[in-house]
C-alpha positions, 0 to 999 in steps of 0.5 A, a space after each residue: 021373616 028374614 030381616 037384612 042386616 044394614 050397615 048402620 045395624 052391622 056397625 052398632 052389633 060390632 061395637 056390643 061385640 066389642 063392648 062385651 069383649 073388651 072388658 074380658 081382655 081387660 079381665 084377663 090382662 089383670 090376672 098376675 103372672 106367676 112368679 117364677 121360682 127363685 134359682 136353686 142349683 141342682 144336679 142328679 146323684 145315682 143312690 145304690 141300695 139294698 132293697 128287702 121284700 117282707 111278706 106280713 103272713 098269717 100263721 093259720 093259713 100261710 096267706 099273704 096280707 101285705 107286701 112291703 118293700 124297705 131299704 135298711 137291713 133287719 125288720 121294718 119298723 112297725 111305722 113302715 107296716 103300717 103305712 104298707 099294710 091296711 089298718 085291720 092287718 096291721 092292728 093284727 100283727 102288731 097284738 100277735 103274741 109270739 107262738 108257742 108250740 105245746 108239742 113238736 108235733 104241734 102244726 105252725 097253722 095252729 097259731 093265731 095271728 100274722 108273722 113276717 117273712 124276708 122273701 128276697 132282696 136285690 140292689 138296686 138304684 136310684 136318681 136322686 136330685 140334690 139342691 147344692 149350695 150356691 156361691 156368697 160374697 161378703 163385704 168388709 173394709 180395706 184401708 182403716 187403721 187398727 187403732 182408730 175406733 170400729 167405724 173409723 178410718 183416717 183416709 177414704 176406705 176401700 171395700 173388700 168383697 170376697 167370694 167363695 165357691 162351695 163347690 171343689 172342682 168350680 170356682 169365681 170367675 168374677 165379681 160384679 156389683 152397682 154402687 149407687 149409680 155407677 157398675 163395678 166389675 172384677 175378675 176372680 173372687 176378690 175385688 176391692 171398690 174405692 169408696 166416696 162420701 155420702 149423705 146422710 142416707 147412704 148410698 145403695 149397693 148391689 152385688 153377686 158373684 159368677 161361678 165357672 159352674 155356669 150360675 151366679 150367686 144370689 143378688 145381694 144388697 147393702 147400704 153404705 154410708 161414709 161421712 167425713 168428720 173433722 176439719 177437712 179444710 182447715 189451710 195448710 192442714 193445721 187444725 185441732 180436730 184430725 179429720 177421719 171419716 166415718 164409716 157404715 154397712 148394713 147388709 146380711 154379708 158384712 163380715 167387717 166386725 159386729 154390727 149394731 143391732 137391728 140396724 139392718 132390720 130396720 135399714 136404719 143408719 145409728 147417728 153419725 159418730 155412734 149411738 147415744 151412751 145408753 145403745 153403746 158397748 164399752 171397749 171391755 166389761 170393766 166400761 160396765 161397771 156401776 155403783 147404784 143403790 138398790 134397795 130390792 137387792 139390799 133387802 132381798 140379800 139380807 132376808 137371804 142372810 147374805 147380809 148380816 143387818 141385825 144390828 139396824 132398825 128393823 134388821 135393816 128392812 124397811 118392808 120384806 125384800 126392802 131395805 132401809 138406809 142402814 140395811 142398805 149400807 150394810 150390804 152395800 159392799 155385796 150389792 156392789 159386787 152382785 150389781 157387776 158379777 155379770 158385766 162380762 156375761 153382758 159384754 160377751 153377748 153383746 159382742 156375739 149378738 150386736 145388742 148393746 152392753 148398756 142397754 142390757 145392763 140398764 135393763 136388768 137393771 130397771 126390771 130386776 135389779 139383778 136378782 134373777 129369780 121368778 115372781 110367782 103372782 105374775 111369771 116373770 123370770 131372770 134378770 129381764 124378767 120374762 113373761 109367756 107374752 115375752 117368750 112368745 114374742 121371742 119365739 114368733 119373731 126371732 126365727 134363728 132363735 127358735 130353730 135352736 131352742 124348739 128341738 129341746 122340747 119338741 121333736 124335730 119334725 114340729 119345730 120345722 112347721 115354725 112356731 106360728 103354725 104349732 099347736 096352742 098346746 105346743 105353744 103354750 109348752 115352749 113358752 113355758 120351757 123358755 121362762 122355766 130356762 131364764 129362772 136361776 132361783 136354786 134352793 140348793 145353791 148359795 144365795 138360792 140362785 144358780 149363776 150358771 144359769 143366770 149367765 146362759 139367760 142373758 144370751 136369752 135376753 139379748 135375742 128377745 131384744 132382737 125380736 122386739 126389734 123385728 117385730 116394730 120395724 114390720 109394725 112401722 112397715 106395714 103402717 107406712 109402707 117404707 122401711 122403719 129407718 125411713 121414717 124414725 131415727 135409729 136412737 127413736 127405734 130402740 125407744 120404741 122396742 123399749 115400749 114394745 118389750 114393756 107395754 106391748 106392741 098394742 100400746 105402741 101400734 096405736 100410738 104409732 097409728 096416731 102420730 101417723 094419721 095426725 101427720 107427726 113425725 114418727 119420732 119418740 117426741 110425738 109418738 109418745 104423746 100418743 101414747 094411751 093413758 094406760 100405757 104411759 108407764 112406758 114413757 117412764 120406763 123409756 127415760 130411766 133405760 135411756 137418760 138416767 145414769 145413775 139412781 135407775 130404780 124399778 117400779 112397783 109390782 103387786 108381790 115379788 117374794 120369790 119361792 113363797 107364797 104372797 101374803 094377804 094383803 099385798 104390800 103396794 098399792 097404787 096411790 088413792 090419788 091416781 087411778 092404775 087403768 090397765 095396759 093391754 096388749 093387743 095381738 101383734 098383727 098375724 101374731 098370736 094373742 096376748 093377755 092382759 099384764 098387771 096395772 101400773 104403778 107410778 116409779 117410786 125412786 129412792 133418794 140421792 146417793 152421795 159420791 161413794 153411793 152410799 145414801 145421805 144421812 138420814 136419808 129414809 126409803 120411800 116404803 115400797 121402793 126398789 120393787 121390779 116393775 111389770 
């Protein structure tokens, strides 16, 4: 039976249509659109070659096995018959063993195996696509006066951009940008922007560069920031502060001088006027300079002999590789000296890497005291003391750094996969090569040390600070969704790489994840109240690199005797009356696995030092003192 289709039944099979379609074109509106290639220029070069056809043949029977076709005079390499050849053929030629004939008269057929033979060759060529570099453009400052301090001018600075053409027969026909709000355009490769006051945040900068090859340069981005400082208004000009104005640039294309480090990274602007005295780099080495009593350098420079303290109590060692107050006032002359002979090392790196001076030196100071060599319980090595986790944070986040180190140790074509993608052996082999390149100890050089060595390690050092650094900004990222500058001031996070570098990224993401998810500010005051019971050593380790000038002392490590073996029992102990819970160190996310390092033990700091820093008299060392803490 044949039912007639009525306009109130056609109207309700129309709507089930559309409900059943409907939700397919929503379905099919949601699929992404793929995102299309980045611009790369490119253009086609004709290649001439030789060609040579090689024959593998088999002597018994003059059959051909295998043709290849190589492009190099001489025989093929044995990889390019493998990859022409089939397995068997090429198993066979590779174990023939060369034929030689008992008689003249002896037939060729006779020999076992394969050979090869050149059959022909021809020239020949080729299209080949090759990617050309494309044009850049790089930002400096105009207008500041040379004896003003970096970041100072007296006037309202002019931007400088500059652009380049690496191509010879192209060149820049113009240079356009968009400052905060406002577009900007010059002709030619040079072009110079008048710059204004900002707030605090700075202001957004775009900008790129059109090649007469028919393409721009890549879309690059800065942020500006100019404050004025000083008494602008002051009637008639007479004031006692000289007005200036202060200026900064974070971007990839600053060419206007060192930049502080990590700043870009983290987008984040250092306090207006400088950074705090602990982030900052002296006008030259000799602003380095420092006069503490270390009691671990004292003692390990007289158990070296370095030092002759036999004439004081106990040969002025209070424990092995600690001195008491007259060991320490024997060597310290020596200690003088040994606590200073790297501050031009220091300033060197830190004017080539952007990583402040001081930073570096209080940390070599707190973790080492200066003496460079390994402490074989734990693995830590240099001046920083480097562990496997800290080797392996430098090489996961500091990819510049580990396109350089990897081919000394792997070839080329490993290191091109990127350190995450290696294998957990080849890893483990790079980690182990970069603590083995930061140990200095030398039992042939005086003082078993290599200075040589330890000079190259503070480079090391300075790029595993970077690499901390990146890796914080990509935690606070990923929490928060905004850039690290957004949410901490630059000082907070240089705190937080000291925690990072110390206790591990574990320690400081959830210490990050707790003030976030209690809606604190993200600054070193309430992210260090979350920090765990485990990982508060960091707040020590924190105050003693940042606020402390003078007096910085390690904390204890369980055996620091380098080149022998540790003793039974070890010498510190973690006092009976607080408990030593273990930090751990949780993977950094997408990152590899950690293990656990040693517990902590609280700082245990020797006393006051007179004017010349020489201990008061009387004085006695805590015993334990001066050990370099984990």
């Amino acid at each position: 039976m044949i039912r007639k289709l009525t306009w109130s039944g056609g109207i309700g099979l129309i709507a089930l249509i559309w409900l059943i379609i409907l939700p397919l074109r929503a379905v099919q509106a949601e699929d992404p659109t793929p995102t299309p290639e980045p611009y790369a220029r490119r253009t086609t070069l004709t290649y001439d070659y030789t060609a040579y056809r090689w024959w593998v043949v088999e002597w018994r029977t003059n059959w051909i096995a295998c043709e290849l076709v190589i492009e190099h005079e001489g025989l093929p390499f044995p990889d390019e018959i493998r990859t022409w050849c089939a397995s068997h053929v090429y198993n066979l030629w590779r174990n023939t063993q060369p034929c030689v004939l008992a008689t003249p008269d002896q037939p060729l057929t006779t020999c076992p195996g394969y050979y090869l033979h050149l059959a022909e060759q021809w020239q020949a060529s080729r299209e080949v696509e090759v990617e050309l570099p494309l044009p850049s453009v790089w930002l400096s400052l105009d207008g500041c006066t040379a004896d003003l301090p970096p970041g100072q001018c007296d006037r309202l600075p002019l931007l400088r951009l500059e652009a380049e053409e690496p191509l010879p027969n192209e060149m820049i026909i113009a240079i356009n940008g968009i400052l905060g709000d406002e577009p900007f355009a010059c002709r030619g490769s040079t072009c110079i922007v008048p710059l204004r006051p900002t707030g605090l945040q700075g202001e957004t900068l775009e900008f790129w560069a059109d090649s007469s090859y028919g393409d721009s340069s890549p879309r690059y981005t800065a942020l500006v920031r100019v404050l004025p400082r000083g008494d602008f208004m002051a009637p008639e000009g007479r004031t006692d502060q000289t007005p200036y104005y202060y200026v900064d640039i974070l971007s990839s294309q600053w060419r206007g001088g060192t930049q502080a480090s990590c700043a870009e990274t983290w987008q984040s602007f250092p306090e207006p006027g400088g950074p705090p005295p602990w982030l900052s780099t002296p006008n030259d080495p000799q602003g380095l300079y420092s006069s503490l009593t270390l009691y671990y350098l004292a003692g390990i420079l007289i158990s070296r002999g370095e030092v002759d303290a036999s004439d004081c109590p106990a040969g002025g060692l209070q424990e092995p590789l600690v001195a008491n107050t007259c060991g320490m006032q024997r060597a310290y002359d020596l200690v003088l000296e040994w606590q200073n002979r790297f501050d031009e090392e220091i300033w060197r790196v830190a004017q080539e890497s952007g990583v402040p001076a001081q930073l570096l030196k209080n940390i070599f100071t707190r973790e080492s005291q200066f003496w460079p060599g390994i402490y074989r319980t734990y693995r830590e090595a240099g001046l920083g003391q480097l562990t496997e986790n800290g080797a392996d944070t430098l090489l996961l986040w500091n990819p510049t750094f580990f396109a350089q180190f990897c081919p000394l140790v792997l070839h080329q074509s490993r290191c091109d996969l990127g350190f995450g993608n290696l294998k957990a052996e080849e890893q483990a082999m790079l980690r182990g090569a970069l603590v083995r390149q930061v140990n200095a100890s030398c039992p042939d050089c005086p003082a078993g040390i290599d200075l040589t060595q330890t000079r190259y390690s503070v480079h090391v050092f300075a790029e595993g600070l970077k690499a901390n650094c990146e890796q914080v900004g990509r935690l606070i990222s990923n929490l928060t969704g905004r850039m690290a500058g957004e949410v901490s001031s630059y000082t907070d996070l240089w705190r937080f790489t000291l925690v990072n570098y110390n206790a591990g990224p574990g320690c400081l993401l959830r210490a990050l994840r707790g003030a976030y998810s209690a809606g604190d500010p993200l600054d070193w005051e309430h992210v260090a109240a979350h920090l765990e019971p485990a990982c508060q050593g960091a707040i020590d380790y924190v105050r003693d690199i940042s606020e402390r000038l003078s007096g910085i002392q390690p904390t204890p490590t369980s055996w620091v005797y380098p080149g022998q073996t540790p003793p039974s029992p070890p010498l510190v102990v973690a006092p009976t009356a607080i408990s030593a819970p273990t930090p751990d160190r949780t993977p950094t996310p997408g990152g590899p696995t950690t293990t656990p390092a040693p517990g902590y033990y609280p700082p245990i700091i020797p006393g006051p030092t007179q004017p010349g820093g020489y201990p008061e008299p009387g004085f006695t060392s805590t015993p334990g003192s001066g050990y370099p803490g984990p």
